[in-house]
PDB file with SEQRES, HELIX, SHEET and CRYST1 records, atoms N, CA, C and O in Angstrom:
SEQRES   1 A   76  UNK UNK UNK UNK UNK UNK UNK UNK UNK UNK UNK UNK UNK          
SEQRES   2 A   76  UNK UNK UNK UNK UNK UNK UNK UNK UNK UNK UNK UNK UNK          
SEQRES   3 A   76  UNK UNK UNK UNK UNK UNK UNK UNK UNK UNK UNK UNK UNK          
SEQRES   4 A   76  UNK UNK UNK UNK UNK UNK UNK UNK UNK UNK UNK UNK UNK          
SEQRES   5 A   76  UNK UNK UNK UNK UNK UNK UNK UNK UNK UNK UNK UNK UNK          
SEQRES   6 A   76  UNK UNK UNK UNK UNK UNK UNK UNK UNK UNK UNK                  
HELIX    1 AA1 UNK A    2  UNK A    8  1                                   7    
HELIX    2 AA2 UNK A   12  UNK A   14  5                                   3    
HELIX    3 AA3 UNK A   17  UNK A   23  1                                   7    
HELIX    4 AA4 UNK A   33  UNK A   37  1                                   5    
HELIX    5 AA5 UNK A   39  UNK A   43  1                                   5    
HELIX    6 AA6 UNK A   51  UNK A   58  1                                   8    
HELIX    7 AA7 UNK A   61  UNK A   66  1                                   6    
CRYST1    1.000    1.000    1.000  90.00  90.00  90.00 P 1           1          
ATOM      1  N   UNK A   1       1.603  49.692 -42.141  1.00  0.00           N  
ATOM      2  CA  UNK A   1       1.238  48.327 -41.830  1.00  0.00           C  
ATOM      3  C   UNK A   1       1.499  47.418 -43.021  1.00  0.00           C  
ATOM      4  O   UNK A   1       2.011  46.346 -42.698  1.00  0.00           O  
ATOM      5  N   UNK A   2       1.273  47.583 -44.299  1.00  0.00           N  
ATOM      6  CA  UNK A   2       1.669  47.150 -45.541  1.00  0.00           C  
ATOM      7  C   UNK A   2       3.392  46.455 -45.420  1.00  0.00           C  
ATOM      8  O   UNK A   2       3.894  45.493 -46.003  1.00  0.00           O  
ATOM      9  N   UNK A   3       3.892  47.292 -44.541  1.00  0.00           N  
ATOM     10  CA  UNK A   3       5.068  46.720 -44.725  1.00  0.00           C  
ATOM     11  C   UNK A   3       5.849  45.464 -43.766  1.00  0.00           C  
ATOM     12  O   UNK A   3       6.869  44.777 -43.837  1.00  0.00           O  
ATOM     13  N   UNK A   4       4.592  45.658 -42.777  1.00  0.00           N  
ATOM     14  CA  UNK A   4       4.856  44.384 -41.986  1.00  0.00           C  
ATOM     15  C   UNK A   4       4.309  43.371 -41.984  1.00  0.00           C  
ATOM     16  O   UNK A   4       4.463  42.492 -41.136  1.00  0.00           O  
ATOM     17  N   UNK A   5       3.504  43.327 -43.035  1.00  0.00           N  
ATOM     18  CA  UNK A   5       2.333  42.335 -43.502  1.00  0.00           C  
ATOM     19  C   UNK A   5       3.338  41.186 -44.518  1.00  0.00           C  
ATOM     20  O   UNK A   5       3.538  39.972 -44.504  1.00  0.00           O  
ATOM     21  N   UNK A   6       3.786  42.312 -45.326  1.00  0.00           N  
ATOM     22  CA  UNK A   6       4.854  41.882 -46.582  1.00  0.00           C  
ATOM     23  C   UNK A   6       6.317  41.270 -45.902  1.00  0.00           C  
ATOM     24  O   UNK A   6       6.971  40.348 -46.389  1.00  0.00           O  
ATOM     25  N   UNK A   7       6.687  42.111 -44.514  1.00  0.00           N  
ATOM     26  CA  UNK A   7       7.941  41.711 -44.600  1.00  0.00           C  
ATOM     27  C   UNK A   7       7.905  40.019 -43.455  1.00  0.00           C  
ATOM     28  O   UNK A   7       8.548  38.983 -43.626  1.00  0.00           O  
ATOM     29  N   UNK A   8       6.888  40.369 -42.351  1.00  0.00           N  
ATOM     30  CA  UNK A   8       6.877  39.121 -41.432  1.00  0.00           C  
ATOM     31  C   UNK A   8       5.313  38.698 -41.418  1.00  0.00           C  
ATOM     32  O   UNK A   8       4.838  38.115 -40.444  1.00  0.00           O  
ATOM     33  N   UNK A   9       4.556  39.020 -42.537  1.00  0.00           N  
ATOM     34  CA  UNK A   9       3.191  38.326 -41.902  1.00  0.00           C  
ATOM     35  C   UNK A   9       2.316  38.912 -40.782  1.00  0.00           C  
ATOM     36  O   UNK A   9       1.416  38.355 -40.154  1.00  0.00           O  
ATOM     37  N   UNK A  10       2.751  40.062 -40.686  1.00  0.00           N  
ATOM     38  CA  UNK A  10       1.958  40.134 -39.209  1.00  0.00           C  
ATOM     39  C   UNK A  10       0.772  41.145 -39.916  1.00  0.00           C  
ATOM     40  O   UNK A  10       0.881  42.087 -40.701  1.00  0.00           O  
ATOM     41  N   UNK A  11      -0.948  40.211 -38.970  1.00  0.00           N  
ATOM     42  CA  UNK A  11      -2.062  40.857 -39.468  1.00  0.00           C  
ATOM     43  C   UNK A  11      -2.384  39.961 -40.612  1.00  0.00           C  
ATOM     44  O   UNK A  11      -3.588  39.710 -40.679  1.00  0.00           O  
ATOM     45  N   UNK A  12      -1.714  39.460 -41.445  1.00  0.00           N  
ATOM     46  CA  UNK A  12      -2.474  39.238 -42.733  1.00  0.00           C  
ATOM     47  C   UNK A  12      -3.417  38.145 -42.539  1.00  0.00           C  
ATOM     48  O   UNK A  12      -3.868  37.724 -43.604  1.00  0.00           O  
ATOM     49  N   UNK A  13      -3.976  37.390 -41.178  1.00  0.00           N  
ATOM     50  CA  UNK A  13      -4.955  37.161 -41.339  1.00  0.00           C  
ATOM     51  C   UNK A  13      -6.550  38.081 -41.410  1.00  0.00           C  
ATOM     52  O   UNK A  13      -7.700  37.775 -41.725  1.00  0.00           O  
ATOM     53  N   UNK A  14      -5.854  39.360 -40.922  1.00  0.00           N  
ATOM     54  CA  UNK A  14      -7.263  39.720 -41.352  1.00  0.00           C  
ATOM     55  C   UNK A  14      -7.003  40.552 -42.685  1.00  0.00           C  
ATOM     56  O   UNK A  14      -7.589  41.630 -42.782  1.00  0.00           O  
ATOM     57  N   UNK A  15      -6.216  40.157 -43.664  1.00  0.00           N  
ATOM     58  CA  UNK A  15      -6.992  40.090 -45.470  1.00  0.00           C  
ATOM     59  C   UNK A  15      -7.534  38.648 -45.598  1.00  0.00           C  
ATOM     60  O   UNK A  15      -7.238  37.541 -45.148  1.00  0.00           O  
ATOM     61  N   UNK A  16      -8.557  39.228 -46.501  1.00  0.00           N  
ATOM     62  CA  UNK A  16      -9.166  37.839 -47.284  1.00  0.00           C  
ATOM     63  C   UNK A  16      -7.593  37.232 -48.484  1.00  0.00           C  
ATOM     64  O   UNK A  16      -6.716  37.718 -49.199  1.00  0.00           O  
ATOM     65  N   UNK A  17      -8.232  35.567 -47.887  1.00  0.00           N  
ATOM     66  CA  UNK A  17      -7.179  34.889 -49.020  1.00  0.00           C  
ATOM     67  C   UNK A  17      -7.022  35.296 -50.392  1.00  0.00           C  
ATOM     68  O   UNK A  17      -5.974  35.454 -51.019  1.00  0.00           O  
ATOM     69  N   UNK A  18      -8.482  35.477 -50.851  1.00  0.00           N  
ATOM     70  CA  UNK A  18      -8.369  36.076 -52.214  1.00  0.00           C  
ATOM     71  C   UNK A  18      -7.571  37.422 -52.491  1.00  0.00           C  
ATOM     72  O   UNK A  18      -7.233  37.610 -53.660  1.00  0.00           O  
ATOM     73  N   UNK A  19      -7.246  38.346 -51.572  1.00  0.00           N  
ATOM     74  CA  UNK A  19      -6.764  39.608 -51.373  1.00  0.00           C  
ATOM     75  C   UNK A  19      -5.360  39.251 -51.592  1.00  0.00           C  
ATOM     76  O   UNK A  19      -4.690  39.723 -52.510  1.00  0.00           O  
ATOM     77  N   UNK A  20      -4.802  38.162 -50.481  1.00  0.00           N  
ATOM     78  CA  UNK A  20      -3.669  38.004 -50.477  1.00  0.00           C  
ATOM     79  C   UNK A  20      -3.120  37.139 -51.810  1.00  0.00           C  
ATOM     80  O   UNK A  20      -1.999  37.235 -52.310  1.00  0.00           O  
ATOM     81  N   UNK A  21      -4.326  36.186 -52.288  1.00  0.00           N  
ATOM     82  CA  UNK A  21      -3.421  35.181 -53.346  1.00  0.00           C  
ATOM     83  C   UNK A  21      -3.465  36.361 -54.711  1.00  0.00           C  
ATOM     84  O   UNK A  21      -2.923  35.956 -55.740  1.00  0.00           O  
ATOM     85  N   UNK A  22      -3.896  37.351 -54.740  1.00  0.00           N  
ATOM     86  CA  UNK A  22      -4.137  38.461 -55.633  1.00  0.00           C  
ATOM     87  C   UNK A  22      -2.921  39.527 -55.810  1.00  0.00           C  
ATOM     88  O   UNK A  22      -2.373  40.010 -56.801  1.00  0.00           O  
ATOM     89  N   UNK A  23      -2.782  39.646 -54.701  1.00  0.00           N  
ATOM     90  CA  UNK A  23      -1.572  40.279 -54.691  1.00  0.00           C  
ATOM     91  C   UNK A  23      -0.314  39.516 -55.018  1.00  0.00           C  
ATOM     92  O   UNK A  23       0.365  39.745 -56.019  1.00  0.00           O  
ATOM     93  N   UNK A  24      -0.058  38.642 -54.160  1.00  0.00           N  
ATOM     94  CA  UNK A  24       0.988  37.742 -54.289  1.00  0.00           C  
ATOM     95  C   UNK A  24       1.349  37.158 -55.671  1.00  0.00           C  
ATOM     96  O   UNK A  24       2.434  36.619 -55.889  1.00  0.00           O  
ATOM     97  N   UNK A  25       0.225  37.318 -56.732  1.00  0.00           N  
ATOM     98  CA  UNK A  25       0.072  37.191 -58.008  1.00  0.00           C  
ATOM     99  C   UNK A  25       0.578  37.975 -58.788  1.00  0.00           C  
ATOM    100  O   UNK A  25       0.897  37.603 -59.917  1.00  0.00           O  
ATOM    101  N   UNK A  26       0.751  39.128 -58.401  1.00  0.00           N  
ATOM    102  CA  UNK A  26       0.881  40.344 -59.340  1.00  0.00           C  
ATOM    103  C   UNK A  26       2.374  41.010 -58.855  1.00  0.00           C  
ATOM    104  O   UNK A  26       3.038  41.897 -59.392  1.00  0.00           O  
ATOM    105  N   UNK A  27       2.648  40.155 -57.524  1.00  0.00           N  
ATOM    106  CA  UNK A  27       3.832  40.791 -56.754  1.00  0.00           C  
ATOM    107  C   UNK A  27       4.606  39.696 -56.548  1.00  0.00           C  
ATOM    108  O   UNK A  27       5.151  39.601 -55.448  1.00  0.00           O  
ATOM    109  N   UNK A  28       4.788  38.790 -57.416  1.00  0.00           N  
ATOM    110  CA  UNK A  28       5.240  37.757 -56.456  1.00  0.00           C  
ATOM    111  C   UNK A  28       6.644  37.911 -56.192  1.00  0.00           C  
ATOM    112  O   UNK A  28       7.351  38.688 -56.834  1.00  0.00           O  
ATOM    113  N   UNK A  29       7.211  36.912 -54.911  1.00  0.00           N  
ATOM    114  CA  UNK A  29       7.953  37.427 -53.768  1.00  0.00           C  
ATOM    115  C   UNK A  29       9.720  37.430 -54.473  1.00  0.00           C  
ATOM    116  O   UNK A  29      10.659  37.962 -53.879  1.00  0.00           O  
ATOM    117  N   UNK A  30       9.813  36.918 -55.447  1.00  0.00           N  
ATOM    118  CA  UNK A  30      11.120  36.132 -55.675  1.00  0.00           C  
ATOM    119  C   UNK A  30      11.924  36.114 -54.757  1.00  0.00           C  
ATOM    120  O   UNK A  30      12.806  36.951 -54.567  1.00  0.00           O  
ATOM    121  N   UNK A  31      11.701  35.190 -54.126  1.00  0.00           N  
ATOM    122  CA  UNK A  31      13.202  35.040 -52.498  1.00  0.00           C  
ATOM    123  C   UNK A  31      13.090  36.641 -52.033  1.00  0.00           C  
ATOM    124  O   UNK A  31      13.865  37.539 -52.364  1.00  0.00           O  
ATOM    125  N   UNK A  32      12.407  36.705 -51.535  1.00  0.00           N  
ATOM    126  CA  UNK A  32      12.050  37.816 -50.730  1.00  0.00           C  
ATOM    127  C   UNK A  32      12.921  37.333 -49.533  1.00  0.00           C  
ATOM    128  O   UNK A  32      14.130  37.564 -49.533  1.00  0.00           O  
ATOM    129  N   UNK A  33      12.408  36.766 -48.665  1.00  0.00           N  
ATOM    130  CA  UNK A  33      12.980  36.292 -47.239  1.00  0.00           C  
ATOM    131  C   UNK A  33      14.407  36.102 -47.121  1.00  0.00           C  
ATOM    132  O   UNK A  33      15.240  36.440 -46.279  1.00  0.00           O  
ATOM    133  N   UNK A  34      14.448  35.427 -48.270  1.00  0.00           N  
ATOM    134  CA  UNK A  34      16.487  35.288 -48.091  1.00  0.00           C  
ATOM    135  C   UNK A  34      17.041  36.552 -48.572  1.00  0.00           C  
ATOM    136  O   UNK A  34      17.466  37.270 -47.667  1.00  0.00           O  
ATOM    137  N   UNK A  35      17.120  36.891 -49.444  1.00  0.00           N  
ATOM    138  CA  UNK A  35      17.339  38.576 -49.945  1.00  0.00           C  
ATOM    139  C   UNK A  35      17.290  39.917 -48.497  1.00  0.00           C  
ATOM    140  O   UNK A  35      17.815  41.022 -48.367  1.00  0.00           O  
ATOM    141  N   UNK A  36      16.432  39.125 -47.684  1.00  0.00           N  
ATOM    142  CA  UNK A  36      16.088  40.227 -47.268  1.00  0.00           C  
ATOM    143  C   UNK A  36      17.081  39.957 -45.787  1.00  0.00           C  
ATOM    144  O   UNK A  36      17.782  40.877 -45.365  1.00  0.00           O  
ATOM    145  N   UNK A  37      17.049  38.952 -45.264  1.00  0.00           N  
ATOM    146  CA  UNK A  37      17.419  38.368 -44.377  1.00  0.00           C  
ATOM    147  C   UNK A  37      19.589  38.395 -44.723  1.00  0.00           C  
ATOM    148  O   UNK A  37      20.564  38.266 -43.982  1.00  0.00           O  
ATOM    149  N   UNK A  38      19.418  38.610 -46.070  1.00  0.00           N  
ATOM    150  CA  UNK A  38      21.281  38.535 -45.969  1.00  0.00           C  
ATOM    151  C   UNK A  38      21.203  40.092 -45.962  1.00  0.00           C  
ATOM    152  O   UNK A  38      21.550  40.701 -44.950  1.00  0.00           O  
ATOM    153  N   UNK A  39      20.860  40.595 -46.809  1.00  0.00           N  
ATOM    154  CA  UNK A  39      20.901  42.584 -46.518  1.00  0.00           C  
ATOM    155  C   UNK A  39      20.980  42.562 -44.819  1.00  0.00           C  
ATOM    156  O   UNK A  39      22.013  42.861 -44.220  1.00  0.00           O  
ATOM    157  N   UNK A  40      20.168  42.302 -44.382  1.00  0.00           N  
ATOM    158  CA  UNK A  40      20.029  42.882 -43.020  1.00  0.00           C  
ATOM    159  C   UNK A  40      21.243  42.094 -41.794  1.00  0.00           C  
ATOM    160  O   UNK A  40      21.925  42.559 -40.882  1.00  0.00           O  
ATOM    161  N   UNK A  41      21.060  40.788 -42.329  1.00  0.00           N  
ATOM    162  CA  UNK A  41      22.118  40.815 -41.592  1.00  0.00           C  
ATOM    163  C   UNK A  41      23.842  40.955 -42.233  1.00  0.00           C  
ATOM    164  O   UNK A  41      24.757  40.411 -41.616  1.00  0.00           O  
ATOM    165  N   UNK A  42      24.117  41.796 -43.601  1.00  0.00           N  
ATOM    166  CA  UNK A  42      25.090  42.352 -43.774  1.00  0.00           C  
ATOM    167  C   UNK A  42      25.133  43.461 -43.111  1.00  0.00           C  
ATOM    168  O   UNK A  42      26.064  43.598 -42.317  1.00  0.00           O  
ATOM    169  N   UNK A  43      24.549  44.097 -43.199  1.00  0.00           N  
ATOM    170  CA  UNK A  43      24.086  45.753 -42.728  1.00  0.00           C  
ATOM    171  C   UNK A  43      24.798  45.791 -40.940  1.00  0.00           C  
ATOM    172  O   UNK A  43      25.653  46.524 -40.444  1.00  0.00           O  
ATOM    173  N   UNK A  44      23.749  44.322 -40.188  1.00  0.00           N  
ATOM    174  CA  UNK A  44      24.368  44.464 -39.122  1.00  0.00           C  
ATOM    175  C   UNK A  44      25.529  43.966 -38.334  1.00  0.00           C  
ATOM    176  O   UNK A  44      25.753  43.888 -37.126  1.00  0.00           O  
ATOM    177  N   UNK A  45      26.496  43.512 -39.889  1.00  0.00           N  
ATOM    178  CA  UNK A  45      27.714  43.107 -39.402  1.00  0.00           C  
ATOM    179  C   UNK A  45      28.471  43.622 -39.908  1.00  0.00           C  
ATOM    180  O   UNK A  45      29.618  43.202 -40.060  1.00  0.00           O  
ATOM    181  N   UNK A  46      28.012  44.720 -40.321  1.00  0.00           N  
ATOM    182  CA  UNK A  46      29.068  45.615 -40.892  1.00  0.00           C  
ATOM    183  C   UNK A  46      29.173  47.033 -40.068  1.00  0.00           C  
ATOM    184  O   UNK A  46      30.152  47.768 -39.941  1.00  0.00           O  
ATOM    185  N   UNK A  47      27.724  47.186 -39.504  1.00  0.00           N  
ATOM    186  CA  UNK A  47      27.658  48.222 -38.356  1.00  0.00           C  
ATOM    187  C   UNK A  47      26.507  47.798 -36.647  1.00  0.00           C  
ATOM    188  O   UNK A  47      25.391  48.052 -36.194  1.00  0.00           O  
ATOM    189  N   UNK A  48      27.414  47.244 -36.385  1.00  0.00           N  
ATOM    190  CA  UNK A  48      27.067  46.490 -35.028  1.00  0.00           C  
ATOM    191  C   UNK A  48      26.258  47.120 -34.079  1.00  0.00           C  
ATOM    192  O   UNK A  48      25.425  46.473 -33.442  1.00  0.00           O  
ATOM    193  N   UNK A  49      26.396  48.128 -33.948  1.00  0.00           N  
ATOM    194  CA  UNK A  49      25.968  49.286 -33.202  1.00  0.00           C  
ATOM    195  C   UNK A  49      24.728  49.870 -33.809  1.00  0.00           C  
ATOM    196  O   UNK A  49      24.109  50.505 -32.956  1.00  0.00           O  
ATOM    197  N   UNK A  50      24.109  49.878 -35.064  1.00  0.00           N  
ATOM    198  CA  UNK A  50      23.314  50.143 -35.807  1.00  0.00           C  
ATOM    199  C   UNK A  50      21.580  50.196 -35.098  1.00  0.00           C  
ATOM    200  O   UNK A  50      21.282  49.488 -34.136  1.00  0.00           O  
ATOM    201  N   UNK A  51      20.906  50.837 -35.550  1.00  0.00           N  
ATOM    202  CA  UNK A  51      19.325  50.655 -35.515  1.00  0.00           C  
ATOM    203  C   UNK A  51      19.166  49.161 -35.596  1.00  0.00           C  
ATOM    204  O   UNK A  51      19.032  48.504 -34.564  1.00  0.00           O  
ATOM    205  N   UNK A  52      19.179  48.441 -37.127  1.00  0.00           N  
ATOM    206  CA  UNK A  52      18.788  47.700 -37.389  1.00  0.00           C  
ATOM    207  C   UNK A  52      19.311  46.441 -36.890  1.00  0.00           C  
ATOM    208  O   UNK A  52      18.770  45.342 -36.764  1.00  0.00           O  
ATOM    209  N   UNK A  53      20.990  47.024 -36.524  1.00  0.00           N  
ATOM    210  CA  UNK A  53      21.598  45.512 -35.414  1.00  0.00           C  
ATOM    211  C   UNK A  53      20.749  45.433 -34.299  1.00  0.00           C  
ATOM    212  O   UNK A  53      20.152  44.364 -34.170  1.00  0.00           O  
ATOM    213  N   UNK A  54      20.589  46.150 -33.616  1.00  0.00           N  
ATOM    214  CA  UNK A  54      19.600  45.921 -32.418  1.00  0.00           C  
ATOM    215  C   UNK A  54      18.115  45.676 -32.687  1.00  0.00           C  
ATOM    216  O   UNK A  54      17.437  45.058 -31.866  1.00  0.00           O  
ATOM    217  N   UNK A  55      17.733  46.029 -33.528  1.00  0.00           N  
ATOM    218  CA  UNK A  55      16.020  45.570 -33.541  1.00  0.00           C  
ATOM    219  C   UNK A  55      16.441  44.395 -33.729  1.00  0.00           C  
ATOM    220  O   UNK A  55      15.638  43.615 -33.217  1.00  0.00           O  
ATOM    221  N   UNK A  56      17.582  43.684 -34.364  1.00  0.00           N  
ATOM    222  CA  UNK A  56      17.558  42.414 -34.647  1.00  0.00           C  
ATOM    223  C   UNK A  56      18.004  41.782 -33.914  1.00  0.00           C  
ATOM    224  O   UNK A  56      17.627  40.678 -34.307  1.00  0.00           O  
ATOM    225  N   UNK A  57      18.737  41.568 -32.823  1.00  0.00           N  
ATOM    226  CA  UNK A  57      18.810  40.916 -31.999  1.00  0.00           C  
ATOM    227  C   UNK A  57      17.532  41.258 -30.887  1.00  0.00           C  
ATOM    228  O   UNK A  57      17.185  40.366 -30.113  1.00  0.00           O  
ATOM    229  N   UNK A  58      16.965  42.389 -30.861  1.00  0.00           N  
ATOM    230  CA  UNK A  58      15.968  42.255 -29.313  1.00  0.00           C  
ATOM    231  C   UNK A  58      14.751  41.904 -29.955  1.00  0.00           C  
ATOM    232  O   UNK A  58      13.809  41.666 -29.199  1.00  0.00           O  
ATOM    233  N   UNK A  59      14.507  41.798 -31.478  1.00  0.00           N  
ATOM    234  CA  UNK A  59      13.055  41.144 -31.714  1.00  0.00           C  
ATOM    235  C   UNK A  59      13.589  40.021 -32.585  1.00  0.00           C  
ATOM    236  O   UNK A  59      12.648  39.756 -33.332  1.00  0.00           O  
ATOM    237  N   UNK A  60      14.322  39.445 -32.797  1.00  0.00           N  
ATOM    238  CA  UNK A  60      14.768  38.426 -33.525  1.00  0.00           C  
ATOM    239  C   UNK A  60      14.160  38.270 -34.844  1.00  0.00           C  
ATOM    240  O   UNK A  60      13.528  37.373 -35.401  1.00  0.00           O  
ATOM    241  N   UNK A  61      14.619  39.606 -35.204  1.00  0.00           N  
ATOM    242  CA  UNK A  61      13.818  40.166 -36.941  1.00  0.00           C  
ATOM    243  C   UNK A  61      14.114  38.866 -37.720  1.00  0.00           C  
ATOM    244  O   UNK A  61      13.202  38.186 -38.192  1.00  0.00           O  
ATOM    245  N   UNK A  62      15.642  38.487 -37.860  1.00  0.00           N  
ATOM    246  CA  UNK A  62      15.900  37.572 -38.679  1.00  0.00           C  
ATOM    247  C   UNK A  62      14.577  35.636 -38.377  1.00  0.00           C  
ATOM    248  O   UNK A  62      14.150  34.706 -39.060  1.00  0.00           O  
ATOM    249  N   UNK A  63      14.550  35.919 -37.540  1.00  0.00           N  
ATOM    250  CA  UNK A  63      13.646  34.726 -37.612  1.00  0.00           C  
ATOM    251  C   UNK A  63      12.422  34.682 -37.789  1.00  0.00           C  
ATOM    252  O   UNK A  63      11.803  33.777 -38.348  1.00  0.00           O  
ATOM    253  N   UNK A  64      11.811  36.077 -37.125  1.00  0.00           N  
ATOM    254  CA  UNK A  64      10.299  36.428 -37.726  1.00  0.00           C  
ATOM    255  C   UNK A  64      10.188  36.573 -39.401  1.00  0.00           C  
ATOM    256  O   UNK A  64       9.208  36.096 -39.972  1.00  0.00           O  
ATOM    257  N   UNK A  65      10.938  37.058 -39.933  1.00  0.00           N  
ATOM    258  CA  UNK A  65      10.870  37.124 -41.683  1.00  0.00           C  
ATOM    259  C   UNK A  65      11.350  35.865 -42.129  1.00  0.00           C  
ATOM    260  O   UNK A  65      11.046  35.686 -43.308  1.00  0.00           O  
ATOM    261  N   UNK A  66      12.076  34.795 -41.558  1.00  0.00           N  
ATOM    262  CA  UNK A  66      11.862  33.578 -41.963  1.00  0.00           C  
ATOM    263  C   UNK A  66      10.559  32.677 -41.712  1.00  0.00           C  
ATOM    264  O   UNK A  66      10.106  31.931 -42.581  1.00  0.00           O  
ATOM    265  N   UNK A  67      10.025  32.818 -40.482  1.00  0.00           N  
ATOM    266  CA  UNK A  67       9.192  32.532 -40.152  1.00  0.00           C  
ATOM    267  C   UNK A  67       7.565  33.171 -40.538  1.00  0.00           C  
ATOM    268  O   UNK A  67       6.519  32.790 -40.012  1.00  0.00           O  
ATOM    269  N   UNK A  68       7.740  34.498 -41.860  1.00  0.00           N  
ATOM    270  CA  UNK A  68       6.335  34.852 -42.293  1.00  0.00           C  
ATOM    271  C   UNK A  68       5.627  33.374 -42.737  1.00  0.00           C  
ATOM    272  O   UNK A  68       6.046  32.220 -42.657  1.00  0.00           O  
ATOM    273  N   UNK A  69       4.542  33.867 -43.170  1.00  0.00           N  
ATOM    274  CA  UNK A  69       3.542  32.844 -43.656  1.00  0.00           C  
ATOM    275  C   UNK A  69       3.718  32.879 -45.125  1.00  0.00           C  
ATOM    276  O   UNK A  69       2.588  32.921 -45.611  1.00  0.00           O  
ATOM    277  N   UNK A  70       4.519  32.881 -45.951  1.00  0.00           N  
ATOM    278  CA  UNK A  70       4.467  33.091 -47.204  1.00  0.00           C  
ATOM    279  C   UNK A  70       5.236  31.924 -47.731  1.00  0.00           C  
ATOM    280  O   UNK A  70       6.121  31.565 -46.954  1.00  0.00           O  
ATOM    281  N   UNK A  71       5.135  31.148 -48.968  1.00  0.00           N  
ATOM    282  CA  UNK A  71       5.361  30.180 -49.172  1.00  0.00           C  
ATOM    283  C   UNK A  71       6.591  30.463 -50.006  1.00  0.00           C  
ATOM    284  O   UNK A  71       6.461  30.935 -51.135  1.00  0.00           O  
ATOM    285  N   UNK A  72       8.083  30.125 -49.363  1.00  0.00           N  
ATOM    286  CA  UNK A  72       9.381  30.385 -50.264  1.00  0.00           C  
ATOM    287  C   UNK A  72      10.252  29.573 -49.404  1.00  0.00           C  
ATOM    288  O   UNK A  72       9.985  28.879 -48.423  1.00  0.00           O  
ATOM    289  N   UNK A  73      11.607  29.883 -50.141  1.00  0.00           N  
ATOM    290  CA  UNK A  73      12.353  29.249 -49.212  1.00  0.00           C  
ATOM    291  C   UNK A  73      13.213  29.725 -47.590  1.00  0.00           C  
ATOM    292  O   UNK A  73      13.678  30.845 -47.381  1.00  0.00           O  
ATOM    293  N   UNK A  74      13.245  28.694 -46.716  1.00  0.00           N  
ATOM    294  CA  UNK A  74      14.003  29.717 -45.538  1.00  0.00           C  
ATOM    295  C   UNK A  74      15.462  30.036 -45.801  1.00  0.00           C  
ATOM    296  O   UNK A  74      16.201  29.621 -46.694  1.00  0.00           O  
ATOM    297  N   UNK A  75      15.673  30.804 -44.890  1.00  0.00           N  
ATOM    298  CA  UNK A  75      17.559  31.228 -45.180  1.00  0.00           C  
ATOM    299  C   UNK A  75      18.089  29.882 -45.176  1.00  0.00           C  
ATOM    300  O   UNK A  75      17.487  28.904 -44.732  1.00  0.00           O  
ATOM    301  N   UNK A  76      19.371  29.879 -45.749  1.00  0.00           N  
ATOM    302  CA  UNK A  76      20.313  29.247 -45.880  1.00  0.00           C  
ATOM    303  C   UNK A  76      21.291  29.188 -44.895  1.00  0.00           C  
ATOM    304  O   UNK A  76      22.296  28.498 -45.063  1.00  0.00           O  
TER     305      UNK A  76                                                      
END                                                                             
């Protein structure tokens, strides 16, 4: 669950703010979202057919990890 908290936000309302501005302190994101968002969608244009091409088009990964709650910039 840690990793879906970190990658799209999901759940992290139930940490306390202090939990989250604590972490986010000690971890902070450096362009997390865009970093993460060009990997993945290199990955799935380089193998179309892939796991991760399809989770991304049938859950629209790329827009949920733009769309976390974390304060950075969106893709480009």
């Amino acid at each position: 669950m840690g990793a879906i908290v970190d990658v799209i936000g999901m759940l992290i309302d139930e940490l306390s703010e202090s939990t989250v501005r604590e972490v986010l302190e000690k971890h902070p994101r450096l362009g997390c979202k865009k970093r993460l968002i060009g990997l993945l969608d290199d990955q799935a244009t380089k193998k179309s057919q892939s796991r991760i091409a399809s989770a991304m088009e049938q859950f629209k990964l790329l827009d949920l990890i733009d769309q976390a709650p974390f304060a950075e910039s969106s893709r480009v």
